[in-house]
SEDRENFI-904252 format. One record per residue (C-alpha): x, y, z; residue in one letter. Coordinates in Angstrom, 2 decimals, always signed. Each point is the difference from the previous one (the first is absolute). Last residue first. Example, Ala and Ser with C-alpha at 12.3 -4.5 7.8 and 13.67 -1.06 7.14 Angstrom:
2
R_+13.67_-1.06_+7.14_S
R_-1.37_-3.44_+0.66_A
***
This chain:
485
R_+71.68_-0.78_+47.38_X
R_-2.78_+2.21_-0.79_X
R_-2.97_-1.39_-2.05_X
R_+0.06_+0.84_-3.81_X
R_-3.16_+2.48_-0.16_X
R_-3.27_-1.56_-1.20_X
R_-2.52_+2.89_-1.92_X
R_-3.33_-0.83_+1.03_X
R_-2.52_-2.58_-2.07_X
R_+1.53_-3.53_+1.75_X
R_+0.08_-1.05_-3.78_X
R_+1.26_+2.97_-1.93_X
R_+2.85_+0.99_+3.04_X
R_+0.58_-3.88_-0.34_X
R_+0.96_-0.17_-3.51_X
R_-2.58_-2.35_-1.65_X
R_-1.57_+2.28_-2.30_X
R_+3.32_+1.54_-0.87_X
R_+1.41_-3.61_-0.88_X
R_-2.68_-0.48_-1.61_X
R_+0.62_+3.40_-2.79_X
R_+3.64_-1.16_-0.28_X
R_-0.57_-3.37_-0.91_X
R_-2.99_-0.06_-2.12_X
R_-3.22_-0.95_+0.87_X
R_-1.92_-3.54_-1.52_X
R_+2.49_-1.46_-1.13_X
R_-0.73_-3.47_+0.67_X
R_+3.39_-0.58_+1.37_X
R_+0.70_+3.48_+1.49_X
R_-3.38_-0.34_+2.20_X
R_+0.83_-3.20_+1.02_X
R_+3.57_+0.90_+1.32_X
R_-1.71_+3.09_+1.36_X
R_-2.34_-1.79_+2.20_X
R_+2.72_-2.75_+1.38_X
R_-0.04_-3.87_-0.96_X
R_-0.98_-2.14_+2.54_X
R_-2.03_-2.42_-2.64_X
R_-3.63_+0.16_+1.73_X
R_+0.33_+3.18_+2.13_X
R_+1.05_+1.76_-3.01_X
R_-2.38_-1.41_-2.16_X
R_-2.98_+1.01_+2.50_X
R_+1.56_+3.34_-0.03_X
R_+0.91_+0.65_-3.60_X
R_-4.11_-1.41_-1.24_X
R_-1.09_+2.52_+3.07_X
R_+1.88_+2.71_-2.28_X
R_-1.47_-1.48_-3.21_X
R_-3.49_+0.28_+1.23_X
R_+0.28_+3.37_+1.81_X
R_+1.36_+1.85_-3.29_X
R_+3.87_+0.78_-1.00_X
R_+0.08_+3.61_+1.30_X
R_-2.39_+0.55_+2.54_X
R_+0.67_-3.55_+1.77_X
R_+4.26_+0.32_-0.20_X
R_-0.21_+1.28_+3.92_X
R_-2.11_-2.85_+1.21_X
R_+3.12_-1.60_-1.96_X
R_+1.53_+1.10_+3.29_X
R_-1.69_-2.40_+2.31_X
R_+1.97_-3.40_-1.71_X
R_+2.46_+0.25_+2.37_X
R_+3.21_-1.01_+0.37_X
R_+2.25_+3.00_-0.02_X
R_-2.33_+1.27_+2.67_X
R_+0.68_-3.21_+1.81_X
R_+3.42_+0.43_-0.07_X
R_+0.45_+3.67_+0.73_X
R_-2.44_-0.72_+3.34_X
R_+1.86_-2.80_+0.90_X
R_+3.68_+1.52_-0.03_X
R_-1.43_+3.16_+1.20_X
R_-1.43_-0.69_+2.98_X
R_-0.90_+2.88_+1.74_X
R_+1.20_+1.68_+3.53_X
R_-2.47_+0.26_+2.59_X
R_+1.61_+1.69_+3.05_X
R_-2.32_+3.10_+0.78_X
R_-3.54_-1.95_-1.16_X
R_+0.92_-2.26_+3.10_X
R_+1.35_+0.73_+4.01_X
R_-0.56_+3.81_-0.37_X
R_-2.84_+0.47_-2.23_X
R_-2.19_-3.04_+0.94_X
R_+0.53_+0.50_+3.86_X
R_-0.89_+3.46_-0.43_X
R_-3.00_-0.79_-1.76_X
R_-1.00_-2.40_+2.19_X
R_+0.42_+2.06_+3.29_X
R_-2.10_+2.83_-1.45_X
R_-2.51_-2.62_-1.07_X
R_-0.03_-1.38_+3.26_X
R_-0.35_+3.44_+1.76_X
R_-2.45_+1.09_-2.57_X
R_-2.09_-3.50_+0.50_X
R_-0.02_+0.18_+3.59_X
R_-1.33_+3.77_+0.27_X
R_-2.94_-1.10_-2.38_X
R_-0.79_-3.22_+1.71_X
R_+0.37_+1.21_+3.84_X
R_-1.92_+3.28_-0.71_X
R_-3.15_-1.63_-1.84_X
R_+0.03_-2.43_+2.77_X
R_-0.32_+3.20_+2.73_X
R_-2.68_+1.22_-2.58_X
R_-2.66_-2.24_+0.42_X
R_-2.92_+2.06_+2.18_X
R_-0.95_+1.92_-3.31_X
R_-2.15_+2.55_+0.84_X
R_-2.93_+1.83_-0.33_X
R_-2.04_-2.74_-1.32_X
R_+1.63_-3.29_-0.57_X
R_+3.50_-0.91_-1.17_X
R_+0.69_-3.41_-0.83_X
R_+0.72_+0.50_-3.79_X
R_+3.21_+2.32_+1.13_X
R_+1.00_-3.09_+1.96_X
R_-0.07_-2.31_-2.67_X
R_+1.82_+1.91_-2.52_X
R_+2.24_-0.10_+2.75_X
R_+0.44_-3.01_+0.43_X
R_+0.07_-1.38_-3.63_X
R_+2.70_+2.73_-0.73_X
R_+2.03_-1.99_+2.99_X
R_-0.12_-2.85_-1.88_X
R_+1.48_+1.79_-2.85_X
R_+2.84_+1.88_+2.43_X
R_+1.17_-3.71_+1.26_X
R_-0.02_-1.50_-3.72_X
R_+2.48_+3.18_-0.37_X
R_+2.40_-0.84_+2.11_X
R_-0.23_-3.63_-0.51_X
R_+0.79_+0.89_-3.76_X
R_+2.67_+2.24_+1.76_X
R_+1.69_-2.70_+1.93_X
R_+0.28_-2.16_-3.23_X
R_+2.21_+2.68_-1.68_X
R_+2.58_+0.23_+2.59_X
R_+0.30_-3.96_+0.41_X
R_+0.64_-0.83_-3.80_X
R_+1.58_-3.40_+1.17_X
R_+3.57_-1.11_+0.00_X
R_+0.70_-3.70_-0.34_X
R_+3.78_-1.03_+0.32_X
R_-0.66_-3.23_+2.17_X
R_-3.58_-1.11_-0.81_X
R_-1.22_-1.17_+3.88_X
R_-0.57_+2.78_+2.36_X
R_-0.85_+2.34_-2.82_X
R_+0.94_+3.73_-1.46_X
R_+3.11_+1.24_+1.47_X
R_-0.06_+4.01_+0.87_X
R_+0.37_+2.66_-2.01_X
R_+0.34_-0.49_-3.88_X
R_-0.09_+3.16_-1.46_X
R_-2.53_-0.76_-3.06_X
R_+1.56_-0.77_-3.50_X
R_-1.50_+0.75_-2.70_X
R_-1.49_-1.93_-3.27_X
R_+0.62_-3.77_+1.70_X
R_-3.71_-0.83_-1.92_X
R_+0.01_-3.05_+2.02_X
R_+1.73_-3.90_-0.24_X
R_+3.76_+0.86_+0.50_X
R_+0.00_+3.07_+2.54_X
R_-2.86_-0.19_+0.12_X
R_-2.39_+2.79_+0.69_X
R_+0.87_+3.52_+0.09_X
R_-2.30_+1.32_-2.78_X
R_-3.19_-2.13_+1.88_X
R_+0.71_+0.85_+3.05_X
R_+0.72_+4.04_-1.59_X
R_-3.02_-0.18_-1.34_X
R_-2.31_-1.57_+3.34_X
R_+1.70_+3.09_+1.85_X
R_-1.27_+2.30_-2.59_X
R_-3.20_-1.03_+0.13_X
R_-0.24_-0.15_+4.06_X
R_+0.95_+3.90_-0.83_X
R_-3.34_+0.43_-1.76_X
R_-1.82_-1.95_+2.46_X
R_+1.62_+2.23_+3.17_X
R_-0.99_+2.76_-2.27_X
R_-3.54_+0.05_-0.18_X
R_-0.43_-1.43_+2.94_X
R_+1.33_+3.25_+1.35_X
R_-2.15_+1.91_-2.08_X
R_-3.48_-2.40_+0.99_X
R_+1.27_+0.49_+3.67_X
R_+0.02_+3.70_-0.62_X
R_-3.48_+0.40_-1.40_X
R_-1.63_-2.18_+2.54_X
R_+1.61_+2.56_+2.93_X
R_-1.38_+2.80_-2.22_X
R_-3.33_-1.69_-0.07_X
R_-0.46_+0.61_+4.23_X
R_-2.78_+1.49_-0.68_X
R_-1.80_+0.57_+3.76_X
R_+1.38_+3.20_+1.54_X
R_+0.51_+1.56_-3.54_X
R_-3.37_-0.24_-1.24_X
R_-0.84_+1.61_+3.38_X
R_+2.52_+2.61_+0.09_X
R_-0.91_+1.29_-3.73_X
R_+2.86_+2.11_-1.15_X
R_+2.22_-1.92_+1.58_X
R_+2.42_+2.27_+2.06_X
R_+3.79_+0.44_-2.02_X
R_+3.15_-1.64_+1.04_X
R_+3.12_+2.30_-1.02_X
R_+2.75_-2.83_+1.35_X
R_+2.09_+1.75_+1.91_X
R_-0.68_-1.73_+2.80_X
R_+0.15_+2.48_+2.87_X
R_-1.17_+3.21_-1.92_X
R_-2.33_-2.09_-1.57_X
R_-1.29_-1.21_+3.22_X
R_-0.50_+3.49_+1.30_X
R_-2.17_+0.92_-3.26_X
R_-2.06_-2.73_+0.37_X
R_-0.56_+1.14_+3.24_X
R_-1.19_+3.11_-0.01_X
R_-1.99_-1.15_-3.23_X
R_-1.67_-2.45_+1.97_X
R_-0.40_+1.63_+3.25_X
R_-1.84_+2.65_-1.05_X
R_-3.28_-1.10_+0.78_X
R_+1.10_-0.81_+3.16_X
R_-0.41_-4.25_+0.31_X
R_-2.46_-1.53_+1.80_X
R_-2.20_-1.36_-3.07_X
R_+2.15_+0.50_-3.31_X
R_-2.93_-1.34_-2.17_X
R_+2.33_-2.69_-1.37_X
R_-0.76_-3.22_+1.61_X
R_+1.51_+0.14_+3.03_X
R_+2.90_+2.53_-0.17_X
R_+0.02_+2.26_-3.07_X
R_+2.38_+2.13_+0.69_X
R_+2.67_-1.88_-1.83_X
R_-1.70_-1.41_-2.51_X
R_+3.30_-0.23_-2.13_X
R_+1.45_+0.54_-4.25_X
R_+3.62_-0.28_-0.20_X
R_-0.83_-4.01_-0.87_X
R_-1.87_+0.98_-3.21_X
R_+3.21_+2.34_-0.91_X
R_+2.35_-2.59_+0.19_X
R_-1.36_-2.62_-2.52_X
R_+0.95_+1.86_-3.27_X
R_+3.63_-1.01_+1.45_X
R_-1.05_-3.38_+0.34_X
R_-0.84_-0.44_-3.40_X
R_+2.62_+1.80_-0.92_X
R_+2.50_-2.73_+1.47_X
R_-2.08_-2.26_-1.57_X
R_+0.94_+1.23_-3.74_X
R_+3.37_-0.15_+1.48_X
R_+0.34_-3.29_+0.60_X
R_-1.20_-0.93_-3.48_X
R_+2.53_+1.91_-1.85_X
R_+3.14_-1.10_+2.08_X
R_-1.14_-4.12_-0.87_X
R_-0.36_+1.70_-3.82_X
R_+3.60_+1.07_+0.52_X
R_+0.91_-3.60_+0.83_X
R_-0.94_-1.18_-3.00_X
R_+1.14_+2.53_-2.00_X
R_+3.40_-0.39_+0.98_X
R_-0.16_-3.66_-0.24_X
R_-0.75_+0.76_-3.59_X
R_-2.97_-1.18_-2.31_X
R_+0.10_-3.00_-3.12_X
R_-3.50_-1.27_-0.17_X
R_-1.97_-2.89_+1.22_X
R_+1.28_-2.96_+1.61_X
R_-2.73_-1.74_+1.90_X
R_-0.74_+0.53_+3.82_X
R_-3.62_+1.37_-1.05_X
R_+2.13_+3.11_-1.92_X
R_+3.59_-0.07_+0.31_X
R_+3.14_+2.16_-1.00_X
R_+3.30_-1.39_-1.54_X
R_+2.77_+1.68_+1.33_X
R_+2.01_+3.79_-1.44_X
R_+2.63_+0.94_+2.92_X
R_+1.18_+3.69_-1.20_X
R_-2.63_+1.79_+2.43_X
R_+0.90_-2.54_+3.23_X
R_+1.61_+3.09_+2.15_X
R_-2.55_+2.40_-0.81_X
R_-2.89_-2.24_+1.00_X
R_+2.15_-0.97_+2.91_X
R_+0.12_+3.72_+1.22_X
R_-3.81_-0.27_-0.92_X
R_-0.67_-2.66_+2.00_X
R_+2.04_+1.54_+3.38_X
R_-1.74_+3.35_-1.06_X
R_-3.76_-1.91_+0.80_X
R_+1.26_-1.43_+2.91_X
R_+1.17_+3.70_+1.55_X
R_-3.12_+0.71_-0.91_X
R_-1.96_-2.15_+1.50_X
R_+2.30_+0.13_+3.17_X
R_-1.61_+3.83_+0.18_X
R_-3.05_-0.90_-0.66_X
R_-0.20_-2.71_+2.67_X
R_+0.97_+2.76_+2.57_X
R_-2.65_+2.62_-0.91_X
R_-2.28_-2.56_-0.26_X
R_+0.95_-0.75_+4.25_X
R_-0.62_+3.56_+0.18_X
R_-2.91_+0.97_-1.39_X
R_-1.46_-3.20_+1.30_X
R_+0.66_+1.14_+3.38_X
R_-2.00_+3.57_-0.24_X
R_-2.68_-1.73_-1.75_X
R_-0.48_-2.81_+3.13_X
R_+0.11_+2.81_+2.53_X
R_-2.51_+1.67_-2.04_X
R_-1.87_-3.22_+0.35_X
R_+0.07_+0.38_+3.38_X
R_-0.53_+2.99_+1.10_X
R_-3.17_+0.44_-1.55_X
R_-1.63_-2.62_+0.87_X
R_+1.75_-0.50_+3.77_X
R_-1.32_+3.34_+0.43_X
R_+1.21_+3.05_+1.01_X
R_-0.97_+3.67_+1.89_X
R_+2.21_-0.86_+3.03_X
R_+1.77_-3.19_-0.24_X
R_+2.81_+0.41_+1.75_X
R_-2.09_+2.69_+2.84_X
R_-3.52_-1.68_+0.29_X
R_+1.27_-3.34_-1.16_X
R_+3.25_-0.89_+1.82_X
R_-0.56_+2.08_+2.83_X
R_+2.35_+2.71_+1.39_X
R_-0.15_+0.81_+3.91_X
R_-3.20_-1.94_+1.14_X
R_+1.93_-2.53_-2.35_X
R_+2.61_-1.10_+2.61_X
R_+1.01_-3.44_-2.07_X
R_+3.48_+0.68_+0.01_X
R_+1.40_+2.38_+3.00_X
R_-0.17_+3.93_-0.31_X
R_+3.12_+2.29_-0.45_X
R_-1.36_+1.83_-3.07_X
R_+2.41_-2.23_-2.11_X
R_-1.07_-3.24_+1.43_X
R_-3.63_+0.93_-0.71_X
R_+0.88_+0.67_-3.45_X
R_+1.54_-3.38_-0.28_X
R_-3.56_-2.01_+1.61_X
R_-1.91_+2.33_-2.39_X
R_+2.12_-0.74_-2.82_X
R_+0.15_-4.00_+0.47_X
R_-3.74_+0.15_+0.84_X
R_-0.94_+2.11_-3.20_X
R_+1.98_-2.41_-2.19_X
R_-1.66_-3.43_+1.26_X
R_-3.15_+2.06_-0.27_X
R_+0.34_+0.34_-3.43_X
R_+1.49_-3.69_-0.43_X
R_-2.75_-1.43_+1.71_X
R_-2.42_+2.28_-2.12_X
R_+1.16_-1.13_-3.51_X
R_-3.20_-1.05_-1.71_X
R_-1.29_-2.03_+2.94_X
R_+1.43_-3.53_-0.33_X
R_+3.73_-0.58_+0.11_X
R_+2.74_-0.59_-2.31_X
R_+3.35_+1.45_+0.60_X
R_+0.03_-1.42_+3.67_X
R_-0.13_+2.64_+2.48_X
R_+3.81_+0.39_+1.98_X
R_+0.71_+3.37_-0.12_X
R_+1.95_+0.85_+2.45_X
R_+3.20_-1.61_-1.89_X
R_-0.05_+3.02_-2.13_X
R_+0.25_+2.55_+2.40_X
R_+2.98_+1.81_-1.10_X
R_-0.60_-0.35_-3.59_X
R_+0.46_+3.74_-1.65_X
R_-4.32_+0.48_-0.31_X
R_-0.40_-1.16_+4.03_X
R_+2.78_+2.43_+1.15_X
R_-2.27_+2.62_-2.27_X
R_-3.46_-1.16_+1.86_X
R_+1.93_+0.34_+3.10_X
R_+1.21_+3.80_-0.49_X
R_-3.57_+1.04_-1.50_X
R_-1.92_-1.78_+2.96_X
R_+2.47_+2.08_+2.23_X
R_-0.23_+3.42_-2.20_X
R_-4.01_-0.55_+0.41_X
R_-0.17_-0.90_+3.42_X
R_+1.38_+3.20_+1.36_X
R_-1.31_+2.31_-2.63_X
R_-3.42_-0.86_+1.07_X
R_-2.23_-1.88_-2.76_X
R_-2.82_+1.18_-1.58_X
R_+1.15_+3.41_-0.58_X
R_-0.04_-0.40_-3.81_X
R_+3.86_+0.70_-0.19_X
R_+0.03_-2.75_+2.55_X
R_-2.39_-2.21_-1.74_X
R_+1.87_+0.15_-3.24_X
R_+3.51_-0.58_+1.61_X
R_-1.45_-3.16_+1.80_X
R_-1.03_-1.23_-3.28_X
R_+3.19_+0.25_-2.18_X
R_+1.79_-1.65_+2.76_X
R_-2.68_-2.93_-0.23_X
R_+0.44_-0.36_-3.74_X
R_+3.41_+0.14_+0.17_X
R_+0.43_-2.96_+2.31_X
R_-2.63_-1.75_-2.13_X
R_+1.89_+0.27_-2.76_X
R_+3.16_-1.13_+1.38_X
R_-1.38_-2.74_+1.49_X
R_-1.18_-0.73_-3.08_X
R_+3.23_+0.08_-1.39_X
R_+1.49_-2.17_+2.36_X
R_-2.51_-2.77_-0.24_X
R_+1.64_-2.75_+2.73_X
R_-1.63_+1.83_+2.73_X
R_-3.12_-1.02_-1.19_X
R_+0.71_-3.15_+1.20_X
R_+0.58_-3.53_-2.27_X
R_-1.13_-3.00_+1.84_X
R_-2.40_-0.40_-2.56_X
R_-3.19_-0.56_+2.05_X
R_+0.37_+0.64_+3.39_X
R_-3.30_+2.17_-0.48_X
R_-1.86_+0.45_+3.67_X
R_+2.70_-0.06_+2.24_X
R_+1.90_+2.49_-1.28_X
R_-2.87_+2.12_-0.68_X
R_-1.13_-0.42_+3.73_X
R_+3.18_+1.28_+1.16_X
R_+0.78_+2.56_-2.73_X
R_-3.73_+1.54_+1.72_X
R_+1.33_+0.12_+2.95_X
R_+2.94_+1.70_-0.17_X
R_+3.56_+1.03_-2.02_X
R_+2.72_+0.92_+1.49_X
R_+0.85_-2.87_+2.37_X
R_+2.33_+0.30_+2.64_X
R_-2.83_-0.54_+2.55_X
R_-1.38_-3.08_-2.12_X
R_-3.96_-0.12_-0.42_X
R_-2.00_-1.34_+2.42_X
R_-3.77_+0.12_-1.32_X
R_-3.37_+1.81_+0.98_X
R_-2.97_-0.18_-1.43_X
R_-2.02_+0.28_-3.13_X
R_-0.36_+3.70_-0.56_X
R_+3.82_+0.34_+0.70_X
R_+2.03_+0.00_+3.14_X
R_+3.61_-0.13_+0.60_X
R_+2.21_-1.65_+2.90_X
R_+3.49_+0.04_+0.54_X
R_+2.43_-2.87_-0.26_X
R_+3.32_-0.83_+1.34_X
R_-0.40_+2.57_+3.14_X
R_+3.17_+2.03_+0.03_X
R_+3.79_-0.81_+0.91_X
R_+2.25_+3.32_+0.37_X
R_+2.75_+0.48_-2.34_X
R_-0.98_+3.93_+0.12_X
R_-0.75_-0.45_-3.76_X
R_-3.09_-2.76_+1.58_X
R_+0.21_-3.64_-0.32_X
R_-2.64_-1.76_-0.85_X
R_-0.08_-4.09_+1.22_X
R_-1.86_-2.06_-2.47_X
R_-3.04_-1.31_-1.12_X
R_-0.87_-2.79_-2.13_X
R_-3.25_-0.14_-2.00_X
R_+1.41_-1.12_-3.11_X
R_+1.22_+1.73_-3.02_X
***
């Protein structure tokens, strides 16, 4: 934003002054007539063009802190610190602010200096300046409703803050579990779908024993959803706020029962059944929770970079790779190699997720450089952890729909190779002896001829009995239905 100004018009159609003028303890400033927030969004806006990305931009925290503010004004009314009048208006813009109408007023860059306060005040200008227009007032006439005494009555930026921050991560985790899953039944409907498939398995990226697809891509299923309840143990630690506590936990200028009253007003807004801290101080400057979910979702962004580097390495050819499965080929792969198709989906999501871990770094960071009473570094805490859930959220979906749901197996190579291999004698070990069963392998490799050929020569098993040990239910250790047709 620059410092333009431009003409207001008025609902009568009626041209107004462009700017109007606001005061704060250092000064006074022109701030756009049609403007809804003030003064101190001025000054912020200058101060931290840092990302380019607003505040406006983080949906869910607006939401939060739309809900948060609503939740307040109805506490202070039924406390009788605020007049009926300006409470149901504050309450009526706080909830337009909480569904997205104002979201282009707020225009504070995501990261900014002094633990969250430009976007706090950001938020209490755009309601005061809306509640003003709904009691018939003009924007920026706080003798009538002011942002702090009557917005912000009986809060703190420190405590409204970082519960604004909890509120949003519920949410946006909420989301990313929900594609998790979703991800997670896409494996295992291919898990299913690949039981019958027996393939050489690998250890080191040599061959090692006989497995099936099926259980290879079941064990993909498995390891999603041990994060997935990971992040559901998660939830509660992020239900728990310091609302109340305002600056530094002691509750200073706020009723003594404003904390339940309104704890209990925000849950009736939200849903969410948010509990007070049992320490407000503690809770007003550890901000370990916010650690403890970036080390969760790095967590699994690495574990699902894994995957993506498997299926590379299973889809790679077609003539000089594994060529195991076949990804859905989805757009052409190279300027210059006609024909060349590249494992695009996958690759996005190990960028996805080396994203999330530097973002870990950031926060783990951040949490560090708290001091005292507070932690003044939570706006960058916000802008990693809401980032990586939305990316992650994105990537999963993205993997799901446009890759794991298409990949068929190759069962041409996959029958040959097994039918090649020297893995199953691994098999053979517990019955003939380790020495002569590595003796079978290296000859095998050495002359071409197949495990049970050399078995049946030197007669070592008989017939019957190694054909059992080398039927592929035996081998793979699961029973191996006859794949549908």
């Amino acid at each position: 934003m620059d410092n333009q100004t431009f003409a207001a018009t008025d609902e009568a159609g009626q041209t107004g002054p462009s700017v109007r003028l606001e005061r704060d303890s250092l000064g006074e400033r022109e701030v756009p007539a049609a403007a809804y927030w003030g003064i101190s969004t001025l000054r912020a806006v200058e101060n931290f063009p840092i990302s380019g990305r607003p505040v406006g931009s983080m949906r869910s925290l607006l939401w939060a802190f739309g809900s948060i503010k609503c939740a307040a004004a109805r506490a202070n009314a039924t406390l009788g610190l605020l007049d009926a009048e300006r409470g149901l208006a504050i309450q009526a813009a706080a909830l337009e602010v909480r569904d997205g109408v104002f979201d282009a007023e707020f225009p504070v860059d995501r990261i900014q200096g002094g633990a969250g306060t430009s976007t706090n005040m950001n938020v209490n200008e755009v309601i005061a300046n809306r509640a003003l227009e709904i009691l018939g007032f003009k924007k920026g006439d706080y003798a009538q409703l002011d942002p702090i005494d009557h917005v912000n009555r009986g809060q703190s930026t420190n405590d409204i803050y970082p519960t604004a921050v909890k509120i949003s991560l519920q949410s946006a985790l909420m989301d990313y579990c929900r594609e998790h899953q979703l991800l997670i039944d896409s494996f295992a409907a291919k898990g299913s779908q690949f039981a019958g498939i027996v393939k050489v398995g690998r250890t080191q990226l040599q061959d090692a024993v006989p497995m099936t697809l099926g259980q290879e891509f079941g064990a993909f299923a498995e390891t999603l959803c041990e994060d997935l309840a990971r992040m559901n143990e998660l939830t509660p630690h992020l239900k728990e706020i310091n609302l109340g506590a305002t600056a530094i936990g002691t509750g200073i200028t706020a009723h003594p029962e404003y904390r339940s009253r309104v704890t209990l007003e925000l849950n009736e807004l939200t849903g969410l059944g948010l509990v007070s801290a049992h320490n407000l101080v503690e809770a007003t400057s550890d901000t370990g929770v916010f650690m403890l979910l970036s080390g969760v979702l790095k967590r699994s962004a690495v574990k699902l970079s894994k995957i993506c580097n498997d299926l590379r390495l299973l889809s790679s050819g077609p003539q000089a790779g594994f060529n195991e499965i076949f990804l859905p080929a989805v757009q052409a792969g190279s300027s210059i190699m006609p024909g060349k198709v590249n494992p695009v989906i996958p690759e996005v999501v190990n960028q996805v997720a080396f994203k999330v871990v530097g973002a870990d770094a950031t926060v783990t960071m951040a949490v560090e450089a708290g001091q005292l009473q507070l932690n003044a570094f939570e706006p960058v805490m916000a802008d990693c952890l809401l980032e990586s859930m939305e990316w992650l959220t994105s990537a999963c979906r993205t993997l799901r729909t446009k890759c794991i749901d298409g990949i068929e197996a190759n069962e041409p190579v996959l029958a040959r190779r097994m039918a090649e291999s020297v893995s199953v004698v691994t098999g053979l070990a517990p019955f003939i002896g380790y020495t002569h069963a590595a003796a079978l392998a290296k000859e095998s490799l050495a002359t071409g001829r197949g495990i049970r050929e050399l078995v049946i020569a030197q007669g070592l098993l008989e017939a019957d009995r190694l054909d059992a040990l080398l039927s592929p239910s035996t081998l793979a250790g699961v029973p191996v239905p006859t794949p549908a047709r």
